[in-house]
N, CA, C and O atoms as CSV, one atom per row, in Angstrom:
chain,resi,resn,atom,element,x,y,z
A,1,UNK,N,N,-13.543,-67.520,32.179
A,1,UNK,CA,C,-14.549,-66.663,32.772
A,1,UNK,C,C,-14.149,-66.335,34.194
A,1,UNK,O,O,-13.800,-67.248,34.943
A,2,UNK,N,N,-14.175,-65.304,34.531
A,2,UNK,CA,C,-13.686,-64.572,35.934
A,2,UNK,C,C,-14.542,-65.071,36.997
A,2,UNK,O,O,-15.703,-65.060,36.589
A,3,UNK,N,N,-14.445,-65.574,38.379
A,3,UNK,CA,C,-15.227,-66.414,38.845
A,3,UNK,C,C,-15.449,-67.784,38.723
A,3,UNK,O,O,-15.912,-68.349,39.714
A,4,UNK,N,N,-15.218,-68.448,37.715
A,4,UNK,CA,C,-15.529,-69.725,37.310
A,4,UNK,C,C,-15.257,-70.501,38.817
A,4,UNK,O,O,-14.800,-70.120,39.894
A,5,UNK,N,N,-15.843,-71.927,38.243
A,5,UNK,CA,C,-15.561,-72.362,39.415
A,5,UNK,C,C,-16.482,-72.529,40.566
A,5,UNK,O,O,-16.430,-73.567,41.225
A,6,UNK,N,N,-16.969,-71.982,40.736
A,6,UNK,CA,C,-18.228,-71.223,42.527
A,6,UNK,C,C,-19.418,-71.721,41.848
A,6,UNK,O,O,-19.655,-72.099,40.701
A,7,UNK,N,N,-20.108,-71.598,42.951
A,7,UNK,CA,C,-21.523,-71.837,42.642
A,7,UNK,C,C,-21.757,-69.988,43.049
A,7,UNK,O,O,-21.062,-69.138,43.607
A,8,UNK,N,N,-23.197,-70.014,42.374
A,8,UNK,CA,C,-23.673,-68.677,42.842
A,8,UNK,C,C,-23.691,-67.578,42.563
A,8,UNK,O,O,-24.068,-67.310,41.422
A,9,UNK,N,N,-23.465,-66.948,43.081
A,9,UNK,CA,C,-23.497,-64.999,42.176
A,9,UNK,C,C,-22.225,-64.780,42.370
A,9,UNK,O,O,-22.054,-63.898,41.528
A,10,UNK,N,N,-21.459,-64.896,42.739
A,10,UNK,CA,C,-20.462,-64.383,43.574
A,10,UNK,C,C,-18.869,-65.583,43.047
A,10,UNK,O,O,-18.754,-66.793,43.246
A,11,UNK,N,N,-18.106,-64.835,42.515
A,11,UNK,CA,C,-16.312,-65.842,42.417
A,11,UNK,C,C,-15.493,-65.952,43.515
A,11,UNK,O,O,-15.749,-65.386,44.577
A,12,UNK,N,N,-14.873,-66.393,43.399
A,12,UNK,CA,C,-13.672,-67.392,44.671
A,12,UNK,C,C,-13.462,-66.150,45.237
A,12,UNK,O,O,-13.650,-66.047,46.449
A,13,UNK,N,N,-13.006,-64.902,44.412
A,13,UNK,CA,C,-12.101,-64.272,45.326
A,13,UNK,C,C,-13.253,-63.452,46.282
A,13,UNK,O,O,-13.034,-63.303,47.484
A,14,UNK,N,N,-14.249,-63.036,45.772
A,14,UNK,CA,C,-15.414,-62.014,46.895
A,14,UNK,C,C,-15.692,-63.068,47.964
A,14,UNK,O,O,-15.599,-62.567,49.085
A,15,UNK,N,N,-16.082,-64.695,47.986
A,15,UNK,CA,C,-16.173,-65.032,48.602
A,15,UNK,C,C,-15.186,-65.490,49.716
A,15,UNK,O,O,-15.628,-65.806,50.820
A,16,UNK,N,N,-13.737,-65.531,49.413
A,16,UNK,CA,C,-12.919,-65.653,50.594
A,16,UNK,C,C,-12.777,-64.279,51.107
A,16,UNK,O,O,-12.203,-64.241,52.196
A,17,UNK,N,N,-13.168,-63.051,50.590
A,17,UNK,CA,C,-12.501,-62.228,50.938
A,17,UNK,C,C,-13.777,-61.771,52.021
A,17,UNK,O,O,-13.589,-61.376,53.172
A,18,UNK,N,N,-15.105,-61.928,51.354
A,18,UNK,CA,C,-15.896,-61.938,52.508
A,18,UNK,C,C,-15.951,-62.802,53.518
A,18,UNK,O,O,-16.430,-62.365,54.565
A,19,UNK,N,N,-15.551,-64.034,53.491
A,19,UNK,CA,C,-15.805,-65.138,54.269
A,19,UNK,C,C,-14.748,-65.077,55.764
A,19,UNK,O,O,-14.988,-65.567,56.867
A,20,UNK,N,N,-13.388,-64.195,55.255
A,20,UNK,CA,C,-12.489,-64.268,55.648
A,20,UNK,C,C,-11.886,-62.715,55.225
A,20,UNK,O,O,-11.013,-62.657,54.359
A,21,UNK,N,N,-12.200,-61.932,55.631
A,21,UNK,CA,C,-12.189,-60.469,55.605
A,21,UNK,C,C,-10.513,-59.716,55.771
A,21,UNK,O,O,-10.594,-59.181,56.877
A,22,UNK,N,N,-9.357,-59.482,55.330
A,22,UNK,CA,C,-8.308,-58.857,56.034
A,22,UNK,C,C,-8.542,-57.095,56.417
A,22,UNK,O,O,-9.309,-56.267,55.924
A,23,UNK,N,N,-7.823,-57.021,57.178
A,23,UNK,CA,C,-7.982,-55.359,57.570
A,23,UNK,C,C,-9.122,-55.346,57.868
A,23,UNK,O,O,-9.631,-54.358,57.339
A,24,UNK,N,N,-9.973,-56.004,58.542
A,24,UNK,CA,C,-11.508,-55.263,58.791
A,24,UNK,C,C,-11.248,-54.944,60.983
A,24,UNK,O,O,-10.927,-55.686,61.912
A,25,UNK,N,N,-11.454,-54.131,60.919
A,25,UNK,CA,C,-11.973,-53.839,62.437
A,25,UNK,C,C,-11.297,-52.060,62.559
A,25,UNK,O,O,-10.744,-51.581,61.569
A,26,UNK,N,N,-11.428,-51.294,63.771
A,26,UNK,CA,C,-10.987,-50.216,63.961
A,26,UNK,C,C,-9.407,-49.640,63.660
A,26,UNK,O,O,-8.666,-50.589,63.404
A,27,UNK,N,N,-8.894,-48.674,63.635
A,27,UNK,CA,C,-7.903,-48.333,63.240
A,27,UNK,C,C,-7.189,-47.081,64.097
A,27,UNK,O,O,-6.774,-46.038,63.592
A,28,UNK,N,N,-7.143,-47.479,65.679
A,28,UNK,CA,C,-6.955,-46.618,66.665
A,28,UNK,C,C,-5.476,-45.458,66.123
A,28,UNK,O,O,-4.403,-45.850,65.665
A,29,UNK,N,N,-5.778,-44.419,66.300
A,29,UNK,CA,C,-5.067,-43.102,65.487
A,29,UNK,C,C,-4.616,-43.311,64.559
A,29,UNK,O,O,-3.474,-43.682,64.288
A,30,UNK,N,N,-5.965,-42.972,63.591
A,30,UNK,CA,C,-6.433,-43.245,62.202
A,30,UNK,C,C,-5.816,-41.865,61.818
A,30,UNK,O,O,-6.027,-40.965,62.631
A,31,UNK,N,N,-5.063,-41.544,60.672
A,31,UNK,CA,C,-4.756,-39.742,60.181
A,31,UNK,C,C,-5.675,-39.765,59.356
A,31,UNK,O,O,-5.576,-38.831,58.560
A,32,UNK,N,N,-6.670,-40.519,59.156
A,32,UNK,CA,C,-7.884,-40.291,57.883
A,32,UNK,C,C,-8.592,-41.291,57.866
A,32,UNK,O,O,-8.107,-42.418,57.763
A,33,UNK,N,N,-10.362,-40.975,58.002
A,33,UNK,CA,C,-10.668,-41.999,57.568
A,33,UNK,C,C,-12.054,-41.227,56.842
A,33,UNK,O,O,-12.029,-40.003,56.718
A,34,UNK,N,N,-12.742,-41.681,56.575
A,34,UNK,CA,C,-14.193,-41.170,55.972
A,34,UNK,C,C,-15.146,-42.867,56.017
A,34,UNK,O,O,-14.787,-44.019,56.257
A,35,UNK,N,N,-16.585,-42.174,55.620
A,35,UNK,CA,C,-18.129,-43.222,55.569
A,35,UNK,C,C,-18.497,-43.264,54.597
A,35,UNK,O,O,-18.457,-42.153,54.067
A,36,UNK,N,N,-18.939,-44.129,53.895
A,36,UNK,CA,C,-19.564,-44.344,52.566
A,36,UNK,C,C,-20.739,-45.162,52.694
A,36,UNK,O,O,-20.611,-46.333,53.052
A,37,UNK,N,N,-21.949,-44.641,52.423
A,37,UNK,CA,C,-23.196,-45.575,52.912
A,37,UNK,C,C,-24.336,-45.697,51.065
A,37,UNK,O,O,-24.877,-44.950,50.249
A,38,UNK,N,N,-24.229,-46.381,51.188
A,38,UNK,CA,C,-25.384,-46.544,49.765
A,38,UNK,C,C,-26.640,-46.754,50.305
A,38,UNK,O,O,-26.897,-47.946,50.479
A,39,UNK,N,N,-27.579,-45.900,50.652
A,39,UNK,CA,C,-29.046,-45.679,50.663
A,39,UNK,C,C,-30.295,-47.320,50.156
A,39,UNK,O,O,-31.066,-48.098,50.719
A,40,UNK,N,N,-29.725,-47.021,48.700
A,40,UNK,CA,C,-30.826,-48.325,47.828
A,40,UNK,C,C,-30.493,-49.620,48.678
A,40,UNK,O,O,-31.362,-50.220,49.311
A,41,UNK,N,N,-29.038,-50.035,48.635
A,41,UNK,CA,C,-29.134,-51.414,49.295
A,41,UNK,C,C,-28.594,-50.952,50.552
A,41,UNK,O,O,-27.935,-51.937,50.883
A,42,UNK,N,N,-28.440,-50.093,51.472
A,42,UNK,CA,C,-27.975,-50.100,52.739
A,42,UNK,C,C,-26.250,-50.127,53.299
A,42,UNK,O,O,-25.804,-49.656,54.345
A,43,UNK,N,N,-25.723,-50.645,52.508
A,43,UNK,CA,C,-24.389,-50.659,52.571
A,43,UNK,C,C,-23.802,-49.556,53.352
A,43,UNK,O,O,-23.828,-48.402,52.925
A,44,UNK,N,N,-23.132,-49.957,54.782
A,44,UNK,CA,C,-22.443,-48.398,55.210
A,44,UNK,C,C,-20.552,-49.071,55.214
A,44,UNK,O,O,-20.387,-50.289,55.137
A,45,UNK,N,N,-19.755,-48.459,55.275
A,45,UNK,CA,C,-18.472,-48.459,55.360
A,45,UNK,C,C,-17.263,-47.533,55.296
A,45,UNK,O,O,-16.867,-46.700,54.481
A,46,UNK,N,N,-16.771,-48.056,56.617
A,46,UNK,CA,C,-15.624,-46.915,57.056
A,46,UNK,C,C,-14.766,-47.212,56.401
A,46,UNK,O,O,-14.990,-48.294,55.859
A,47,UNK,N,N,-13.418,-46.598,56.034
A,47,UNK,CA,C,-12.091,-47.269,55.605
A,47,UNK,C,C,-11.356,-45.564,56.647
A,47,UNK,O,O,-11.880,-44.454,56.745
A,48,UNK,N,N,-10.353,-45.953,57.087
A,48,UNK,CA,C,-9.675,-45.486,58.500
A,48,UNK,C,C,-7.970,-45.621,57.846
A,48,UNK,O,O,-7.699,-46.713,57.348
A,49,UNK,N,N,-7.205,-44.877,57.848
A,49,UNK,CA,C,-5.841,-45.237,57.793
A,49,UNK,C,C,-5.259,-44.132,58.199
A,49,UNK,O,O,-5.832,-43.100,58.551
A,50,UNK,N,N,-3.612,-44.423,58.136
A,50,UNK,CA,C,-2.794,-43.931,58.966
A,50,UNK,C,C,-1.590,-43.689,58.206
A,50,UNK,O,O,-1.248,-44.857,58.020
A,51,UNK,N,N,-0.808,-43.064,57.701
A,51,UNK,CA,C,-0.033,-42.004,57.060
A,51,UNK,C,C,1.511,-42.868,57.804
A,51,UNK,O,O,1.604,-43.560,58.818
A,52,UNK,N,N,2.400,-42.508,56.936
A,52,UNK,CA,C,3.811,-43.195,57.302
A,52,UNK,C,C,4.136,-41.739,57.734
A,52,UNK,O,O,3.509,-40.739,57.385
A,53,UNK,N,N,5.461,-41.796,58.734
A,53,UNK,CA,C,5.667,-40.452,59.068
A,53,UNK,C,C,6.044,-39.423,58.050
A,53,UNK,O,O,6.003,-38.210,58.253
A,54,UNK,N,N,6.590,-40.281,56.406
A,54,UNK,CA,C,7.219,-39.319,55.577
A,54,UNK,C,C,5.309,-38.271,55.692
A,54,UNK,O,O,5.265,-37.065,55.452
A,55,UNK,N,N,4.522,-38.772,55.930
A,55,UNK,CA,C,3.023,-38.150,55.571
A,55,UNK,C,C,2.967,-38.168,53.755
A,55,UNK,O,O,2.485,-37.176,53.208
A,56,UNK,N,N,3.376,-39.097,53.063
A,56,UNK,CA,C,3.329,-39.158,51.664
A,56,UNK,C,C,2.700,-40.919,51.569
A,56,UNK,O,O,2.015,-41.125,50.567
A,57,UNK,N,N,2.846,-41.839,52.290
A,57,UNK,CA,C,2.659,-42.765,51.968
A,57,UNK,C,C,1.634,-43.327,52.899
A,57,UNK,O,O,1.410,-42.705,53.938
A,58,UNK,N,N,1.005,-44.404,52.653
A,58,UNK,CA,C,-0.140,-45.261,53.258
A,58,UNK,C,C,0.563,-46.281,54.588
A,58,UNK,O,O,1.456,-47.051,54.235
A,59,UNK,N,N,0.309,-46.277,55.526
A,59,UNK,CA,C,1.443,-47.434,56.156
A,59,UNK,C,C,0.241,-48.346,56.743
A,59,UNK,O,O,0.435,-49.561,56.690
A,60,UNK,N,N,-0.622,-48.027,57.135
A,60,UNK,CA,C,-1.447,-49.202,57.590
A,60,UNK,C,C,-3.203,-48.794,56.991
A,60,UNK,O,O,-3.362,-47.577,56.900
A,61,UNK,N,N,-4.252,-49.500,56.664
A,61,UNK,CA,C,-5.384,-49.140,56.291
A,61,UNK,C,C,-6.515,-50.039,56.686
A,61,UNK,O,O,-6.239,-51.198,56.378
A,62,UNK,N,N,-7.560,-49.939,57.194
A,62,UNK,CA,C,-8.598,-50.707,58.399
A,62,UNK,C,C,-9.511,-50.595,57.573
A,62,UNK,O,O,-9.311,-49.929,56.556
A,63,UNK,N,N,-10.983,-51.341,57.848
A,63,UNK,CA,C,-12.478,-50.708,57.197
A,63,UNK,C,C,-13.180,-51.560,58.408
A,63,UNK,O,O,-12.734,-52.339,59.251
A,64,UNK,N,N,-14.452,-51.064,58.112
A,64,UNK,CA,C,-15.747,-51.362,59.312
A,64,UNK,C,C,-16.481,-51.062,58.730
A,64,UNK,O,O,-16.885,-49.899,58.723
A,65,UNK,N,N,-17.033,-52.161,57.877
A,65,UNK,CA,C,-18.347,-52.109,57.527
A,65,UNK,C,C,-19.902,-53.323,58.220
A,65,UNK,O,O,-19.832,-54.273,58.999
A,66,UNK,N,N,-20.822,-52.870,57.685
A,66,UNK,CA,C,-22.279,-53.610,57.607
A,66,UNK,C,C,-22.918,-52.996,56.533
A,66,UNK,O,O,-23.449,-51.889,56.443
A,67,UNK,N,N,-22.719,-54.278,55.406
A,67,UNK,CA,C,-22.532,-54.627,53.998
A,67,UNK,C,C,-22.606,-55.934,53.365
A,67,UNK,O,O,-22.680,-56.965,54.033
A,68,UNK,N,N,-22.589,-55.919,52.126
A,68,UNK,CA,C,-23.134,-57.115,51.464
A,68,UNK,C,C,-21.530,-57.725,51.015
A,68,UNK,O,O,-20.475,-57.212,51.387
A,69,UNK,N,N,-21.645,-58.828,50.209
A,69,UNK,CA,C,-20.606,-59.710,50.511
A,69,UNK,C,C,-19.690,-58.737,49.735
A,69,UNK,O,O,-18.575,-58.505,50.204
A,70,UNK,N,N,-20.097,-58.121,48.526
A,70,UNK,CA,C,-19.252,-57.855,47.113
A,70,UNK,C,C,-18.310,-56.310,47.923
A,70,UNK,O,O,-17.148,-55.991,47.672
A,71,UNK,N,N,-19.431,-55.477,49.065
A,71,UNK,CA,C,-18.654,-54.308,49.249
A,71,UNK,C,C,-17.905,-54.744,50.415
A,71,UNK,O,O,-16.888,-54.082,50.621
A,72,UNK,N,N,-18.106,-55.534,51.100
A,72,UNK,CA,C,-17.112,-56.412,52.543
A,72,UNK,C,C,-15.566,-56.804,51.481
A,72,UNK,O,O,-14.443,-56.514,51.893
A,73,UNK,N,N,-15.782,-57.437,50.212
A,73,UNK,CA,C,-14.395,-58.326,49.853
A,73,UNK,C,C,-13.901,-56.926,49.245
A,73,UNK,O,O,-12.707,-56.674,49.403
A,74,UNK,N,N,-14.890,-55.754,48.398
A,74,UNK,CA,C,-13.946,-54.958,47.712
A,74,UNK,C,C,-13.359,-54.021,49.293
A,74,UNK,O,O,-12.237,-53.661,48.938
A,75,UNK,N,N,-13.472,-53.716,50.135
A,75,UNK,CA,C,-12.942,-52.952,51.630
A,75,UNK,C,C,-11.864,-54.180,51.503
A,75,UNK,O,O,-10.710,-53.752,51.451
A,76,UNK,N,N,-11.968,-55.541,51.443
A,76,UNK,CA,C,-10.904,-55.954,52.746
A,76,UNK,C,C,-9.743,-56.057,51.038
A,76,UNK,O,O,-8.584,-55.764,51.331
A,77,UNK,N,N,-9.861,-56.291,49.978
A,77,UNK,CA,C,-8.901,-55.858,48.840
A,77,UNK,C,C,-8.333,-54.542,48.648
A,77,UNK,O,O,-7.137,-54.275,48.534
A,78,UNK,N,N,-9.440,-53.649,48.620
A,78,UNK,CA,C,-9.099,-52.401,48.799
A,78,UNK,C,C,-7.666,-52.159,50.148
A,78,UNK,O,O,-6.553,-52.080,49.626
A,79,UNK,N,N,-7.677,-52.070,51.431
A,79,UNK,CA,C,-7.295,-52.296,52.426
A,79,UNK,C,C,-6.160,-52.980,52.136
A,79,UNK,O,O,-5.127,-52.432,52.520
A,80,UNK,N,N,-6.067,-53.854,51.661
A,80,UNK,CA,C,-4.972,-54.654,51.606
A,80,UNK,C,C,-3.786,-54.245,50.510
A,80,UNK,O,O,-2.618,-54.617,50.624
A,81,UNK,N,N,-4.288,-53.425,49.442
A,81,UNK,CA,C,-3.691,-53.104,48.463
A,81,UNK,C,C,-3.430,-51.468,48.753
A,81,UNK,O,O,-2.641,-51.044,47.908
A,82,UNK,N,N,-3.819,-50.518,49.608
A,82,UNK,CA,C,-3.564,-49.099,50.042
A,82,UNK,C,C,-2.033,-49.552,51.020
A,82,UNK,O,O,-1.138,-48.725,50.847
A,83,UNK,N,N,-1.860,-50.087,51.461
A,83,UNK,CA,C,-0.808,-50.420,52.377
A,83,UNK,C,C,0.133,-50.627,51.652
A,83,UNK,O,O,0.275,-51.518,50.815
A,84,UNK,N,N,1.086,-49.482,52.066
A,84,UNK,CA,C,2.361,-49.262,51.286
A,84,UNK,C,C,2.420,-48.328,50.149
A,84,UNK,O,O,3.604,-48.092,49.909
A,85,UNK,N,N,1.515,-47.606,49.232
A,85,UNK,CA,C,1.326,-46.807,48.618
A,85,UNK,C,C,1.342,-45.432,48.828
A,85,UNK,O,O,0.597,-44.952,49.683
A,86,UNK,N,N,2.041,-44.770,48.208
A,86,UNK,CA,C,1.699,-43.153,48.248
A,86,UNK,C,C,0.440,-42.539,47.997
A,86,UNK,O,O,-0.336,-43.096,47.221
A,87,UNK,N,N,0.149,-41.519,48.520
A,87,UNK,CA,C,-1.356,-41.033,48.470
A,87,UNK,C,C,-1.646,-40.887,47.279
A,87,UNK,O,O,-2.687,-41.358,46.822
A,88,UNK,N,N,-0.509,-39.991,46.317
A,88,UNK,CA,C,-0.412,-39.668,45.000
A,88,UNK,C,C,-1.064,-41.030,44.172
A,88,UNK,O,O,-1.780,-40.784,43.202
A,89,UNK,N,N,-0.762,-42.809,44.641
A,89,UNK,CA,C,-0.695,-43.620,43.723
A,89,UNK,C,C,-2.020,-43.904,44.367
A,89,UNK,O,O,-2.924,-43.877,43.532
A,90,UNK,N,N,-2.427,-44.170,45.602
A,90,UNK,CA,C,-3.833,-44.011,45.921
A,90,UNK,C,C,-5.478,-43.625,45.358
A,90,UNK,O,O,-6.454,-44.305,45.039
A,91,UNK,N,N,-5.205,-42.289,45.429
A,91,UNK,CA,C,-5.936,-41.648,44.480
A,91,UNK,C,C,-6.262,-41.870,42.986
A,91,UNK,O,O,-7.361,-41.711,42.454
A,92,UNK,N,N,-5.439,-42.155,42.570
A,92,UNK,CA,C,-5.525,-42.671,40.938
A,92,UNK,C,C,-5.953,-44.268,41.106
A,92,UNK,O,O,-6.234,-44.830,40.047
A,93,UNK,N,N,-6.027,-44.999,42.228
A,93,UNK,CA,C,-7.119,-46.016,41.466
A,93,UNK,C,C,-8.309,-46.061,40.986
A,93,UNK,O,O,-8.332,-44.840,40.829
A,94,UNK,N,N,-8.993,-46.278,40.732
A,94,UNK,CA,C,-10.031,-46.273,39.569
A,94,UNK,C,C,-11.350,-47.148,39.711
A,94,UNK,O,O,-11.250,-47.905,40.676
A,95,UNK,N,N,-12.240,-47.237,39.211
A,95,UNK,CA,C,-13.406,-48.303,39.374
A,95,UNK,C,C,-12.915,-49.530,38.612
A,95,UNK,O,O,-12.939,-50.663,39.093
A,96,UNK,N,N,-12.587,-49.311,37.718
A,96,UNK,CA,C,-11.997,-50.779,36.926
A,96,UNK,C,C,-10.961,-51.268,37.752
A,96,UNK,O,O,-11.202,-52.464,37.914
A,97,UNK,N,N,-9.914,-50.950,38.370
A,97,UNK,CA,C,-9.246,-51.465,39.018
A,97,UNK,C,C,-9.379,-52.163,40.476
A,97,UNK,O,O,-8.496,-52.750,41.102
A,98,UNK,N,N,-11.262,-51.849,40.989
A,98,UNK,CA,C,-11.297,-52.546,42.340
A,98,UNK,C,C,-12.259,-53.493,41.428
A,98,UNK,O,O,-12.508,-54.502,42.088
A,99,UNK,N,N,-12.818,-53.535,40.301
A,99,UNK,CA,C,-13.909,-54.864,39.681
A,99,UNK,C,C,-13.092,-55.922,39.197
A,99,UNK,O,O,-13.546,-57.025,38.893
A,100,UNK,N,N,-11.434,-55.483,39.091
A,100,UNK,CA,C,-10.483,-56.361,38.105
A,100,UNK,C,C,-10.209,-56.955,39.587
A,100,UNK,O,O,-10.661,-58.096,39.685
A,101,UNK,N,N,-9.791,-56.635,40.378
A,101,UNK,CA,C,-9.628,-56.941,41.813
A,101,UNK,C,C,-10.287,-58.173,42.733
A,101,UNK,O,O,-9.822,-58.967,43.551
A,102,UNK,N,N,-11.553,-57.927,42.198
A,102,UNK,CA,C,-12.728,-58.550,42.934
A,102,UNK,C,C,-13.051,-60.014,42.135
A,102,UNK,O,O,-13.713,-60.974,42.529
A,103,UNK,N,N,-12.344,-59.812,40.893
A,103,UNK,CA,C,-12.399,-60.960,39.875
A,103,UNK,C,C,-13.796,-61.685,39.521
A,103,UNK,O,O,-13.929,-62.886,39.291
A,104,UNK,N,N,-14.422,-61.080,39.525
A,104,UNK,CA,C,-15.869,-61.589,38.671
A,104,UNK,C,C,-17.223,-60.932,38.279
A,104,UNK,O,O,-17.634,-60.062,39.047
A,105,UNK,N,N,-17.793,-61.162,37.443
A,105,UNK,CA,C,-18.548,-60.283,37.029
A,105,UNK,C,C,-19.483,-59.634,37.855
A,105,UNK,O,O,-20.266,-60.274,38.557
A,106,UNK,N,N,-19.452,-58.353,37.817
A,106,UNK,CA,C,-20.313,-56.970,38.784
A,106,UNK,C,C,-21.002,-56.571,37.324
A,106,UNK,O,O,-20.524,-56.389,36.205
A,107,UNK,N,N,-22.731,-56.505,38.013
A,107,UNK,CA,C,-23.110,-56.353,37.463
A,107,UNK,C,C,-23.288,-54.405,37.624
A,107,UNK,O,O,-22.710,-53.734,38.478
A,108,UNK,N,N,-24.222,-53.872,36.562
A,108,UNK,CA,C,-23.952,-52.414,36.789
A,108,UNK,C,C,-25.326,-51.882,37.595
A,108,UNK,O,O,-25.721,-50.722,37.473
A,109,UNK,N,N,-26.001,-52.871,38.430
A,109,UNK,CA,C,-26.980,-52.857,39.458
A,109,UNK,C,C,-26.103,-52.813,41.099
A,109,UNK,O,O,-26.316,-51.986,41.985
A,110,UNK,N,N,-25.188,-53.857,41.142
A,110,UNK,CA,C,-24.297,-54.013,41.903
A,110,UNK,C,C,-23.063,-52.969,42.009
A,110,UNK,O,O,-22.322,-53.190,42.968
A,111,UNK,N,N,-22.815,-52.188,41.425
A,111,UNK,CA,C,-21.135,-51.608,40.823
A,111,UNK,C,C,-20.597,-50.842,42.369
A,111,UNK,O,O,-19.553,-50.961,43.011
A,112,UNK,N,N,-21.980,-49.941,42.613
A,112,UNK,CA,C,-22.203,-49.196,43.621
A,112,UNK,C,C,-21.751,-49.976,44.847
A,112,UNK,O,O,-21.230,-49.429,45.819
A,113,UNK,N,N,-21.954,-51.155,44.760
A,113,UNK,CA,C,-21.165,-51.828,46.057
A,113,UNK,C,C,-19.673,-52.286,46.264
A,113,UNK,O,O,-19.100,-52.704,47.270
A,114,UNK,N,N,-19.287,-52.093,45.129
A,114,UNK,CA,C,-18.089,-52.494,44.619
A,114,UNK,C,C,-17.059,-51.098,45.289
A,114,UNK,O,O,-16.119,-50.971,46.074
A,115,UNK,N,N,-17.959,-50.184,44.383
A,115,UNK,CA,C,-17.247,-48.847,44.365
A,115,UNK,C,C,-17.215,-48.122,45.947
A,115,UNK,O,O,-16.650,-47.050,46.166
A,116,UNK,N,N,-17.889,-48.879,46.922
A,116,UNK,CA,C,-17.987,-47.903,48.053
A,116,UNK,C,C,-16.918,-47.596,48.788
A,116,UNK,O,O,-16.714,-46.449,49.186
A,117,UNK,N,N,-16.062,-48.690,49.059
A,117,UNK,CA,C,-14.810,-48.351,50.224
A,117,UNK,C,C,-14.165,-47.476,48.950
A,117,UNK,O,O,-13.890,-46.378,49.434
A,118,UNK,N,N,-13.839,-47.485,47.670
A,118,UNK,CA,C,-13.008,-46.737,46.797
A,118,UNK,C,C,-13.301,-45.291,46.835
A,118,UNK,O,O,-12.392,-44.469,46.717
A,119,UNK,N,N,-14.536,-44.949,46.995
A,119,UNK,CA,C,-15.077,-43.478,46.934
A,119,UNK,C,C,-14.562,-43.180,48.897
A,119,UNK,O,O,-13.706,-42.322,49.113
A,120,UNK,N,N,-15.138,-43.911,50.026
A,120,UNK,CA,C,-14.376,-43.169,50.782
A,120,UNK,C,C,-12.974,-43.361,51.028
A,120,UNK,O,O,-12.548,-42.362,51.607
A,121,UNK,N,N,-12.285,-44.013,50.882
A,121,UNK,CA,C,-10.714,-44.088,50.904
A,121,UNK,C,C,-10.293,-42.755,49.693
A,121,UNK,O,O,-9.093,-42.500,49.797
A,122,UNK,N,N,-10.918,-41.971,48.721
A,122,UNK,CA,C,-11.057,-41.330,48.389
A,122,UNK,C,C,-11.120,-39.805,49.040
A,122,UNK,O,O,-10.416,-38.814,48.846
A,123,UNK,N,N,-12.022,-39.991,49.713
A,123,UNK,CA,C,-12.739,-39.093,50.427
A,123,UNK,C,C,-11.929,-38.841,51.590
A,123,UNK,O,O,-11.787,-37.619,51.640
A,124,UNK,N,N,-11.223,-39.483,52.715
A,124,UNK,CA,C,-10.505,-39.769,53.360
A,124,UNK,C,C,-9.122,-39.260,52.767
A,124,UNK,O,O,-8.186,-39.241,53.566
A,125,UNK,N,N,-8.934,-38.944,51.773
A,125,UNK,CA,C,-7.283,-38.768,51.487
A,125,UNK,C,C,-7.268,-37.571,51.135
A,125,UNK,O,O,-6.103,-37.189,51.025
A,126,UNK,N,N,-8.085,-36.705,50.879
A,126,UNK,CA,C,-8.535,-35.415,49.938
A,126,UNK,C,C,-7.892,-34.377,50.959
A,126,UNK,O,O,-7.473,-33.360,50.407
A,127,UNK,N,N,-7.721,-34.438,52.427
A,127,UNK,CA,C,-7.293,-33.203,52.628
A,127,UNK,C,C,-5.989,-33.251,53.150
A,127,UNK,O,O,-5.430,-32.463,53.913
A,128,UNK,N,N,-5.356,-34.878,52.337
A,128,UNK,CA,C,-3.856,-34.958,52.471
A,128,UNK,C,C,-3.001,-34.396,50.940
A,128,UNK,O,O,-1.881,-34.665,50.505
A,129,UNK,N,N,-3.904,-33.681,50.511
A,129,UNK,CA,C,-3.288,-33.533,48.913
A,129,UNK,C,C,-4.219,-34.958,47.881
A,129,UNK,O,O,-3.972,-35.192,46.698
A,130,UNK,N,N,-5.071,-35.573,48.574
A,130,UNK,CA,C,-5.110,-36.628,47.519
A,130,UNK,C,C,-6.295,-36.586,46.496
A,130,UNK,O,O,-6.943,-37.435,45.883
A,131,UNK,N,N,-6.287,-35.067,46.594
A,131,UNK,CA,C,-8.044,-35.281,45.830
A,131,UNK,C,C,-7.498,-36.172,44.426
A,131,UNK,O,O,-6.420,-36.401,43.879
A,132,UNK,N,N,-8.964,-36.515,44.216
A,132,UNK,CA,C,-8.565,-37.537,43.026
A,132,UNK,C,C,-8.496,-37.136,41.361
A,132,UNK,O,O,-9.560,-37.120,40.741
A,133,UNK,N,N,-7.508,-36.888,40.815
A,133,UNK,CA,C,-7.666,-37.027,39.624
A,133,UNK,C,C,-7.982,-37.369,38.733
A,133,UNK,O,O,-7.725,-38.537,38.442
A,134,UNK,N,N,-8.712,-36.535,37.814
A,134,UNK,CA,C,-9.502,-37.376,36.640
A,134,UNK,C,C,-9.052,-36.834,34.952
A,134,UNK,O,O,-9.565,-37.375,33.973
């Protein structure tokens, strides 16, 4: 079972990743960033990055949020896994691929928190060529 292990709502990996956040703070000359805020539970979050000079690839990626634990660990995974990627391979991640990420069960009350840094790191890449494919 994904999570096992923990006490609580929440598996090993959301909780180190919230507990202990990578990439979280500003991203001084950012070539993109966008906001993603969820209304129902409040969730706001930046994700900020910065373009390798080829301008095809990801070279560094930040977030700044005030958020709940599940959208804090999917930003600082998210973040951690855009670094080094082409925009092209960017764009094509997916919702299943930040819940497989996060390693434990999201419920589909929760998903929306999951999904937030993914929709703006999304949003953020769109007027580098990255709109997202579906």
């Amino acid at each position: 079972m994904a999570g096992a292990g923990t006490s609580g709502p929440y598996g090993a990996t959301i909780l180190e990743h919230f507990r202990r956040p990578r990439n979280q703070g500003r991203l001084p000359n950012a070539d993109a960033s966008a906001e993603g805020a969820n209304p129902l539970c409040g969730d706001r979050v930046r994700i900020e990055l910065r373009l390798a000079t080829d301008s095809d690839s990801i070279a560094d990626a930040k977030f700044s949020a005030n958020a709940c634990a599940i959208c804090v660990a999917a930003a600082s995974l998210l973040t951690e896994r855009l670094r080094g990627l082409r925009i092209s391979e960017a764009v094509r991640l997916t919702e299943p691929d930040v819940l497989a990420a996060l390693d434990a069960e999201i419920g589909a009350g929760r998903r929306r928190c999951a999904t937030l840094p993914l929709e703006a790191a999304h949003r953020a890449l769109a007027p580098f060529g990255g709109a997202r494919q579906r």
